[in-house]
SEGU-855603 format. One line per field, with one value per residue (C-alpha): residue in one letter; z, x, y. Coordinates in pm, whole numbers, padded with zeros to 5 digits. Layout:
SEGU-855603
residu (A,...)
Z (Z,...)
X (X,...)
Y (Y,...)
end
This chain:
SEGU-855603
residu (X,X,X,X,X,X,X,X,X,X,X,X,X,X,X,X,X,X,X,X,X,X,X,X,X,X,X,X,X,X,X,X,X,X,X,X,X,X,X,X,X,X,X,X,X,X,X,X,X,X,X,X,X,X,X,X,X,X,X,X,X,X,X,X,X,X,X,X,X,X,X,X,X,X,X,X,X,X,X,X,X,X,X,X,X,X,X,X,X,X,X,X,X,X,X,X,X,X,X,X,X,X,X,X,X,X,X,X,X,X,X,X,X,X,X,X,X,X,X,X,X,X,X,X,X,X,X,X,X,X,X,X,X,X,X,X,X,X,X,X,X,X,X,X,X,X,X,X,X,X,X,X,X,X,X,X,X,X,X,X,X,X,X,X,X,X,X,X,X,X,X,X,X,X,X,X,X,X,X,X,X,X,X,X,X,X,X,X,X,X,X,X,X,X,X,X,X,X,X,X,X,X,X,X,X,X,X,X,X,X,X,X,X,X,X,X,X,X,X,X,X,X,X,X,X,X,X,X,X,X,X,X,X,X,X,X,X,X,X,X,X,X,X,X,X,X,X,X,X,X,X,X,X,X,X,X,X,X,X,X,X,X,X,X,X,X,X,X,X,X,X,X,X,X,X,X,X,X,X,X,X,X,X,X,X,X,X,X,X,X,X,X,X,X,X,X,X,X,X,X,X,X,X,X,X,X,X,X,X,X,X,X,X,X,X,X,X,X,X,X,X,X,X,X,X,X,X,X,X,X,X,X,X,X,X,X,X,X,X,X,X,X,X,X,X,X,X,X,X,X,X,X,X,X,X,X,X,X,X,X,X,X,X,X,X,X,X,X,X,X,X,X,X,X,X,X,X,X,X,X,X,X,X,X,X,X,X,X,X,X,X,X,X,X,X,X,X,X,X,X,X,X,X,X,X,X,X,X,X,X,X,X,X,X,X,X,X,X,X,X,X,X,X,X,X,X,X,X,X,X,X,X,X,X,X)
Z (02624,02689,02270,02262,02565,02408,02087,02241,02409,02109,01867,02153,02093,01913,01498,01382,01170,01339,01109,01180,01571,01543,01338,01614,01873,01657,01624,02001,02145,01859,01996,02358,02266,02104,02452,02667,02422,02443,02781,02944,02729,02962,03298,03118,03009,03271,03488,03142,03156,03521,03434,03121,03251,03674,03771,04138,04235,04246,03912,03713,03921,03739,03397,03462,03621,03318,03183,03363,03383,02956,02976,03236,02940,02674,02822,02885,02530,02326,02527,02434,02066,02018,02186,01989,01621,01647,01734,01431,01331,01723,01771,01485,01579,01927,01820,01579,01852,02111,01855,01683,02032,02191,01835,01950,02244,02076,01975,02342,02491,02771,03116,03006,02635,02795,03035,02719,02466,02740,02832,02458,02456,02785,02585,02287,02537,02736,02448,02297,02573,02607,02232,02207,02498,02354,02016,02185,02455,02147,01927,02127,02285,02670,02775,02552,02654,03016,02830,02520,02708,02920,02563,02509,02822,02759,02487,02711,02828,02484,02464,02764,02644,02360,02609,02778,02508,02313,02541,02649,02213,02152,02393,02373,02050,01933,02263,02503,02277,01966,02173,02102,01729,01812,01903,01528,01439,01604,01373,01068,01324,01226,00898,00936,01213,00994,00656,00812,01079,01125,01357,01598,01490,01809,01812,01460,01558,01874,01610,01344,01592,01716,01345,01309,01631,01513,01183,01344,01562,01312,01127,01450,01450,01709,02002,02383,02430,02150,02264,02583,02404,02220,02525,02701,02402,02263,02641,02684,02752,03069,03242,03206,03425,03683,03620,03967,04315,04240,03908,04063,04355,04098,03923,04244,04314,03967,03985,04347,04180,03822,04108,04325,04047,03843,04184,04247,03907,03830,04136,04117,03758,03704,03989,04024,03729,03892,04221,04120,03899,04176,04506,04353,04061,03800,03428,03179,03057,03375,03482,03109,03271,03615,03364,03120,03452,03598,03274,03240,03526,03405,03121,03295,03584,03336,03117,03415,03517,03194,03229,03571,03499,03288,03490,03865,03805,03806,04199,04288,04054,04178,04539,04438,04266,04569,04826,04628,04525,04944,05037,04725,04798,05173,05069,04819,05046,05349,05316,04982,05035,04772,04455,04274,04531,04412,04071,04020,04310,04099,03893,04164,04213,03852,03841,04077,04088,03731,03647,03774,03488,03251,03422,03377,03002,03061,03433,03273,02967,03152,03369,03063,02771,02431,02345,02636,02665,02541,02803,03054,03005,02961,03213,03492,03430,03274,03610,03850,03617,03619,03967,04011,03830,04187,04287,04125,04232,04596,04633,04499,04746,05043,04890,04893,05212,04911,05102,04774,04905,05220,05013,04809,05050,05124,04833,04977,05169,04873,04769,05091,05027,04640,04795,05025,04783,04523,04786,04857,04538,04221,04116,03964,03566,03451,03165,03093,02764,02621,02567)
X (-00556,-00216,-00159,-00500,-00409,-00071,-00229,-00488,-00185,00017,-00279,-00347,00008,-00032,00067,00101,00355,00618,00465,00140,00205,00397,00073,-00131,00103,00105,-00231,-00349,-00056,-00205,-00559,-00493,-00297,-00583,-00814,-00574,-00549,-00879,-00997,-00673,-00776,-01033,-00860,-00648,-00888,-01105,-01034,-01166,-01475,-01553,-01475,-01719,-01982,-01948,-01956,-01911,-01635,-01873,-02009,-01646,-01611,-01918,-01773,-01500,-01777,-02052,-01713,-01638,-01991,-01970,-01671,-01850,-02136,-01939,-01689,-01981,-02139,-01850,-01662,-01992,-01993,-01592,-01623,-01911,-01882,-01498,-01215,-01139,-01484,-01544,-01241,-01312,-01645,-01507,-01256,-01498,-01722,-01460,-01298,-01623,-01762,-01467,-01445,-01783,-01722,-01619,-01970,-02105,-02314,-02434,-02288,-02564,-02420,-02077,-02239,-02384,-02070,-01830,-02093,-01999,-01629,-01627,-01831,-01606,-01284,-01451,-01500,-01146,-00928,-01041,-01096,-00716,-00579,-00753,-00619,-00246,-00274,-00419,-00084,00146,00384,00329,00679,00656,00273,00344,00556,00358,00033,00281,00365,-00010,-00034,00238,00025,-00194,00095,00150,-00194,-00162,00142,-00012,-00307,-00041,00093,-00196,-00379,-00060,00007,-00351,-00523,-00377,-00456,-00772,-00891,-01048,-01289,-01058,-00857,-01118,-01092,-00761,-00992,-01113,-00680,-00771,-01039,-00798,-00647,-00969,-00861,-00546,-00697,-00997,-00759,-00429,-00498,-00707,-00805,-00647,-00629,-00662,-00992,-01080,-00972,-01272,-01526,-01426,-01473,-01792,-01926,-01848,-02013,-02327,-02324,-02261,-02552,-02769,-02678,-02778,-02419,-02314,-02164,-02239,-01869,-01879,-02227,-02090,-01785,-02100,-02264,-01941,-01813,-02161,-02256,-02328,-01950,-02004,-02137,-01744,-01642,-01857,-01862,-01756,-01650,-01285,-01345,-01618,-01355,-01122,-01324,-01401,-01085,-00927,-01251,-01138,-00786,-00890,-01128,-00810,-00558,-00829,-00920,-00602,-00487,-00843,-00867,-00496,-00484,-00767,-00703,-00368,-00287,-00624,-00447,-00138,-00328,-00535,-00343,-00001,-00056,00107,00032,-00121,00233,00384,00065,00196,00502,00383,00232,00452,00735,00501,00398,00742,00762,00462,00580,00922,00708,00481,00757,00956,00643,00587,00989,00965,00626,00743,01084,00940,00582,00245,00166,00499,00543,00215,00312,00601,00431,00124,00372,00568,00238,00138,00471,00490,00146,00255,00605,00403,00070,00227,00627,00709,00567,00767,00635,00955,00935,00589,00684,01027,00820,00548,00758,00783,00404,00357,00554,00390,00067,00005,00331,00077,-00117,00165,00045,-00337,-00368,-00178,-00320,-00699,-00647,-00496,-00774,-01029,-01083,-01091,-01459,-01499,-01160,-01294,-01588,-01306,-01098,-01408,-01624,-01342,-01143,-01449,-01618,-01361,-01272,-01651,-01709,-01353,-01500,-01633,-01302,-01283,-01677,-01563,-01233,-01446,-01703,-01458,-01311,-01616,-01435,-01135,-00863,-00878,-00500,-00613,-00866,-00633,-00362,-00682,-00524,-00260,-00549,-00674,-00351,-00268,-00643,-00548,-00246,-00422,-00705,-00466,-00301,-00605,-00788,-00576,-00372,-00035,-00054,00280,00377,-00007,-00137,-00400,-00724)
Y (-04711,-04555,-04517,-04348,-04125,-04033,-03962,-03665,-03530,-03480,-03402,-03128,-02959,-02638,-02744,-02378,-02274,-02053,-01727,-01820,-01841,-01483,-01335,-01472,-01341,-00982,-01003,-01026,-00787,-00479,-00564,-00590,-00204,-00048,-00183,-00001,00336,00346,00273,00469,00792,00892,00898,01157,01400,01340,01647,01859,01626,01687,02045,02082,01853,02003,01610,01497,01265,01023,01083,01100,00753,00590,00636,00424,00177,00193,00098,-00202,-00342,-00322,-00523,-00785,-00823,-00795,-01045,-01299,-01217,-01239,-01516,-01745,-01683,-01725,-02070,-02177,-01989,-01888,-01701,-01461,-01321,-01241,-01072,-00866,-00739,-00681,-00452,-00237,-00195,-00037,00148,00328,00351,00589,00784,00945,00980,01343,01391,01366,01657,01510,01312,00992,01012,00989,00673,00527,00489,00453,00067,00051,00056,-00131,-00448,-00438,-00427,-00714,-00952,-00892,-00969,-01353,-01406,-01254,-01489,-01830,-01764,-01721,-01999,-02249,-02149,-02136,-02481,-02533,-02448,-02038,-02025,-01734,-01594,-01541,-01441,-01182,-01042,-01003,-00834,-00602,-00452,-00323,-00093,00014,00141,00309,00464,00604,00702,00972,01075,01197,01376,01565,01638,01672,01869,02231,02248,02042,02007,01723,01591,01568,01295,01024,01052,00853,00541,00494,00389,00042,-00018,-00111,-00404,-00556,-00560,-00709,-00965,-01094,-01137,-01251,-01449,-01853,-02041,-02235,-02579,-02697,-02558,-02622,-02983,-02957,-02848,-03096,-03403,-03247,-03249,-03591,-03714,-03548,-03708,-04070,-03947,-03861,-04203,-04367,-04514,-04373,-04556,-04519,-04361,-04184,-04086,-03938,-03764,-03565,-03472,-03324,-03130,-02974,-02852,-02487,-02372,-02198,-02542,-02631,-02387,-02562,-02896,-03031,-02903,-02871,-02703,-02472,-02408,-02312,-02078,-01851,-01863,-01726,-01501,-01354,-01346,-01120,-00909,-00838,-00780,-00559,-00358,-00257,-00175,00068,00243,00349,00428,00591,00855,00871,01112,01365,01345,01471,01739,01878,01801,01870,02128,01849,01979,01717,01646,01653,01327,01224,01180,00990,00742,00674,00571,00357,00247,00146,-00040,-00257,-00361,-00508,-00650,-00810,-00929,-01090,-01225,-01467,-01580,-01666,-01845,-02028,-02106,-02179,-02246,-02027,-02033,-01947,-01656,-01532,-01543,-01298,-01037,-01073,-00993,-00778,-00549,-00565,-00407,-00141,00002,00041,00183,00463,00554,00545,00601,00812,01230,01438,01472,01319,01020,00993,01033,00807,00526,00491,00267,00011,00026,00004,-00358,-00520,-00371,-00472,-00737,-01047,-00914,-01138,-01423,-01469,-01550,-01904,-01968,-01919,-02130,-02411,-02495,-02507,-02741,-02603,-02568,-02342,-02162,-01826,-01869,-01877,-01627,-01384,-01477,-01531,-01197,-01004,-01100,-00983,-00682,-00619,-00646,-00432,-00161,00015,00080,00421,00452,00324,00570,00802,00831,00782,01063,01310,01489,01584,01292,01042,01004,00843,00618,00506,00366,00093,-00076,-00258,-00504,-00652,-00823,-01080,-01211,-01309,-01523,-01694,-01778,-01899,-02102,-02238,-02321,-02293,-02600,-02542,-02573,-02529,-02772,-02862,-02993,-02847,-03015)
end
């Protein structure tokens, strides 16, 4: 029993090849990039397109929201499929679908043509992200895996810096619309993703033994362990996420967590560079500029994030960044009133309002088994990203009386309730094998 138990634990080690982990790695970080190029283009044109299309605050909020609820189907969808036909191809399609999607966006004449392909770009986003994080977590050894999901994460960032640059290079010339046209560059990432990268073996390991049980099945050879190995493995994946109390505990809990970490980062990110625009007279370069520093102070929380994962553990690290983002977003709302305080503090904000996003790849593979790992990451961050996706829509309509500055500062709430749920239900996973 103990040889058999030490053999699953090494056969679940990742068995890549160092250049096909770093194609894997390459691979997720460019498609994670082109999700936040082409979600974050929006919130900078979007005073043109309330502008051009005389939409209420309300209104301008539900495009991010048609948005989110995309990525909450397309994050169910896609999660699904990966688990049960495959990484690659499903990563693939994902990232055609966002990228075509935005491109025409610049053929839009109407604010329910705008709702319509921005669903579309929100279900290709949603299906990449956990499809992008599987392939990673399945490649990469136990004691690199925070810090290789952080690196995924921190492509997000580089999206978003192209997403302020653009706008502020494109707009004066080609105008609002020409901006989307950008979305079609992630399009030949499919290329490289569906002719340079495989399968996990781990995975490919999963479907392999699965095969063989249905054979020996078939044959009527099969024995009653065997039997029940079958059963587990070729369940619909989603049933793994609830299998039992503690697991189903553990799922609401990461849910509650992906809600609160999605919440806070939408509903400041999405505003933020309007605010400044209308309440402070910023130009679209001058925004550029508020998102690019706090942009920059993402990608160092996020990266720190991963390292000290790895180093001290996922609960503690998380703890950190939750009390760290609760004191930040009281510092900026309530403390900070120039405009350079605004714009040098949003740095601070920008670590730890989205650094915890360095730790969610590894925390969400680690509580999953292989054949529904995909499912996981999808359904548990697409869920609380979906469901996160009134923030804007919420801030919005507290903001009808023209204060989105007071409906903002509300932020800071959100994150004590993601420590104590963590503390509550999600189990440290540090150093974990994967099954």
């Amino acid at each position: 029993m103990g040889n058999a138990v030490t053999q699953q634990r090494q056969a679940s080690e990742p068995t890549e090849s160092k250049g096909q982990r770093y194609k894997a790695l390459i691979g997720s970080v460019l498609g994670y990039a082109a999700e936040g190029l082409d979600m974050l283009l929006l919130s900078f044109v979007l005073v043109f397109i309330i502008r051009d299309f005389s939409l209420s605050p309300v209104q301008a909020g539900n495009l991010t929201l048609a948005t989110t609820i995309g990525m909450m189907v397309g994050s169910y969808l896609f999660g699904f499929l990966a688990d049960l036909f495959g990484r690659i191809r499903v990563m693939t399609v994902t990232i055609l679908l966002f990228s075509v999607a935005t491109a025409l966006i610049y053929f839009a004449d109407s604010y329910w043509q705008l709702l319509g392909l921005r669903f579309l770009v929100g279900m290709g986003v949603g299906g990449e992200f956990g499809v992008g994080m599987a392939i990673v977590t399945e490649t990469w050894s136990k004691k690199m895996r925070a810090k290789a999901t952080s690196c995924v994460a921190l492509g997000w960032q580089l999206g978003v810096l192209g997403a302020s640059i653009i706008p502020a290079l494109v707009v004066p010339q080609f105008g609002w619309r020409a901006v989307f046209l950008f979305g079609l560059i992630p399009a030949l990432l499919a290329v490289f993703v569906r002719k340079s990268i495989s399968e996990p073996k781990l995975w490919e390991r999963k479907q392999e033994m699965k095969r063989k049980l249905q054979q020996k099945e078939a044959a009527g050879t099969i024995t009653a362990e065997e039997q029940q190995q079958l059963n587990q493995v070729r369940k619909f994946p989603l049933k793994k996420l609830f299998a039992n109390k503690k697991i189903t505990m553990t799922t609401l809990g990461l849910i509650i967590m992906s809600f609160i970490q999605n919440f806070g980062y939408y509903g400041i990110f999405t505003w933020m560079p309007t605010i400044l625009s209308q309440k402070y007279g910023y130009s679209l370069a001058k925004a550029s500029g508020w998102m690019l520093i706090s942009t920059v102070g993402m990608l160092v929380g996020i990266a720190i994030f991963g390292i000290l994962a790895d180093k001290i553990g996922r609960r503690k690290t998380f703890t950190i960044y939750y009390i760290g983002g609760t004191v930040s977003c009281l510092i900026y709302f309530f403390v900070l009133q120039s405009e350079s305080a605004l714009l040098w503090g949003s740095a601070l904000l920008g670590f730890f309002a989205n650094g915890m996003m360095g730790g969610f790849g590894a925390i969400l593979a680690e509580n999953y088994p292989s054949e529904a790992r995909s499912t996981a990451e999808n359904f548990i961050f697409g869920t609380g990203r979906g469901l996160a996706g009134f923030g804007p829509t919420i801030i919005g309509a507290l903001a009808v009386g023209g204060n989105i500055m007071g409906a903002m500062s509300l932020v800071f709430i959100i994150y004590p309730i993601g420590l104590l749920t963590m503390l509550l239900f999600v189990p440290e996973t540090k150093d974990k094998v994967l099954d």
